[in-house]
C-alpha positions as semicolon CSV with decimal commas, in nm:
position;residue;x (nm);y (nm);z (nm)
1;X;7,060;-11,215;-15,805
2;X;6,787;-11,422;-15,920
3;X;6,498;-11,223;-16,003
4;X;6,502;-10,886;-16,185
5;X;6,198;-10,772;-16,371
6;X;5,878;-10,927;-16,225
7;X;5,579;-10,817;-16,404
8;X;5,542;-10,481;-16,635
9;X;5,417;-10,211;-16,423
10;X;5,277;-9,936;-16,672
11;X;5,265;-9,814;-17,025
12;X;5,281;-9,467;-17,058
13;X;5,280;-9,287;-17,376
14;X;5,285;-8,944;-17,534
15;X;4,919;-8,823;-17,651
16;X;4,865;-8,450;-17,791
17;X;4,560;-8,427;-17,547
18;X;4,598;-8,675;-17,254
19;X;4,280;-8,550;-17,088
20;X;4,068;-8,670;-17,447
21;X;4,247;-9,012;-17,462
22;X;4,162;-9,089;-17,108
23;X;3,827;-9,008;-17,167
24;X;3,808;-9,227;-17,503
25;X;3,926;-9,519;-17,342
26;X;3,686;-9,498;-17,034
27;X;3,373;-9,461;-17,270
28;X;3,520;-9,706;-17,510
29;X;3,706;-9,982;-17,337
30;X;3,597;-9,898;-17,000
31;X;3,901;-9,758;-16,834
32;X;3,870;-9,669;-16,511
33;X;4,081;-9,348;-16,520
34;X;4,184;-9,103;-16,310
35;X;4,385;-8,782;-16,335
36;X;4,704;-9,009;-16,381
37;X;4,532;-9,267;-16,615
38;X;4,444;-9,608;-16,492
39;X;4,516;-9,855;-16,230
40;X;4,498;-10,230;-16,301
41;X;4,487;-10,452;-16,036
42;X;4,581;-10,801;-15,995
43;X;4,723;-11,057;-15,792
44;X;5,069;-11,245;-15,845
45;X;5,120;-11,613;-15,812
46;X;5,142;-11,591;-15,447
47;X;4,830;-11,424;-15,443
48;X;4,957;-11,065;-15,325
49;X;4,774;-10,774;-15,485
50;X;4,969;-10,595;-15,772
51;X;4,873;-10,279;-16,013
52;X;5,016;-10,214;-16,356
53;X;4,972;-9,817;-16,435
54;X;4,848;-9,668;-16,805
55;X;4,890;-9,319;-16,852
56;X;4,928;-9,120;-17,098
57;X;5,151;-8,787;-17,092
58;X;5,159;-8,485;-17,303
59;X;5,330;-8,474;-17,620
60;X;5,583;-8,246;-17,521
61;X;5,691;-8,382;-17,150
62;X;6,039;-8,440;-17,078
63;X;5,990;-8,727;-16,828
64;X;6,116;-8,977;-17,075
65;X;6,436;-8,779;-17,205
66;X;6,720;-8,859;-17,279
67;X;6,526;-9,113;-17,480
68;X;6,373;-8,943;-17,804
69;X;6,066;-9,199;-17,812
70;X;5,683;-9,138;-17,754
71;X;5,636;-9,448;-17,489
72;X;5,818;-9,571;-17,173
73;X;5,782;-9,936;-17,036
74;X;5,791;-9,971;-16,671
75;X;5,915;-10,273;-16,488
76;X;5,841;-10,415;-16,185
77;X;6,141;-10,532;-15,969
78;X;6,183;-10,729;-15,673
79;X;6,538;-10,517;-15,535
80;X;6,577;-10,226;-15,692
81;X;6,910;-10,125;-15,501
82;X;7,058;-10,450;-15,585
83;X;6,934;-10,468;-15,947
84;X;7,071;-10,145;-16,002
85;X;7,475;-10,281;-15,907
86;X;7,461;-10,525;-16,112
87;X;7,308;-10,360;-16,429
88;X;7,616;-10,091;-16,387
89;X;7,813;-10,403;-16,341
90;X;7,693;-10,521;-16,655
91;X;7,731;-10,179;-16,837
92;X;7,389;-10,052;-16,847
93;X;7,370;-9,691;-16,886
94;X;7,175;-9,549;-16,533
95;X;7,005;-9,233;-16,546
96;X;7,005;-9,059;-16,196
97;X;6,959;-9,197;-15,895
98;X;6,713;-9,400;-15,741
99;X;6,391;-9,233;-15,596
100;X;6,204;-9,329;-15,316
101;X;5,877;-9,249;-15,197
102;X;5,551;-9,391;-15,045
103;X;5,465;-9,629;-15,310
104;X;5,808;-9,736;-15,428
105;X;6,133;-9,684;-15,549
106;X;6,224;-9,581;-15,857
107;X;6,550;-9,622;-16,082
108;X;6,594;-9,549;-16,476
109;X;6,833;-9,708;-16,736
110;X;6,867;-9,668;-17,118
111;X;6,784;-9,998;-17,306
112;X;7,008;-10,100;-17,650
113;X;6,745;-9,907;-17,857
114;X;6,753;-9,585;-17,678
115;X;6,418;-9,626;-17,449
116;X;6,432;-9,494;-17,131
117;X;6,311;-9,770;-16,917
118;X;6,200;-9,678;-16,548
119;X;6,262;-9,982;-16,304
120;X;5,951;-10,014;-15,994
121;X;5,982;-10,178;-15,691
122;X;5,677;-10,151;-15,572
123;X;5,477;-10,099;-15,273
124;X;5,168;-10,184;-15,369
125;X;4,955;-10,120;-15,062
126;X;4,966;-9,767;-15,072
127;X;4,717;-9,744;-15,364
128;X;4,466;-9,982;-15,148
């Protein structure tokens, strides 16, 4: 397998009011937000178009358990089927199975430090 992670594809992180922080950061920084935060867009070496997601969650959501932390990193990946072998190969602990919908699949594993770490592979033109 040669590539795994291929770009970062959101930050998302506990807020006590996430409707308040994604208004600060469009009248601050100029976020173009939306009712799930903000889409970046940009293009990858090859010149396809790529986003990278920012949203931030309520304080008290359970999407990131079993991990006790107030972020989640999201990677993008080029085979997430594949990826996910190899990481249970490797001893990785997996959460769930993968998820698939419209804009990508979806898998989840537990890093060293106890961060649940949700692996993207992407399908980018369903945002466009």
């Amino acid at each position: 397998m040669k590539k795994r992670v291929t770009g970062i594809g959101g930050l998302f992180f506990k807020t006590t009011d996430p409707k308040a922080t994604k208004e600060w950061y469009k009248k601050h920084l100029g976020f173009n937000t939306d009712d799930y935060g903000c889409t970046f867009w940009w293009k990858d070496k090859e010149g396809n178009d790529c986003s990278t997601q920012w949203s931030p969650f309520a304080h008290d959501t359970k999407y990131y358990e079993p991990s006790k932390k107030d972020f989640m990193f999201n990677y993008r990946v080029e085979n997430l089927v594949a990826l996910i072998e190899v990481l249970k190969e490797e001893g990785v602990k997996i959460i769930g199975d993968i998820q698939e919908y419209d804009y990508g699949k979806f898998g989840y594993i537990m890093d060293n430090d106890g961060n649940k770490i949700e692996l993207w592979e992407p399908i980018d033109s369903a945002f466009q």
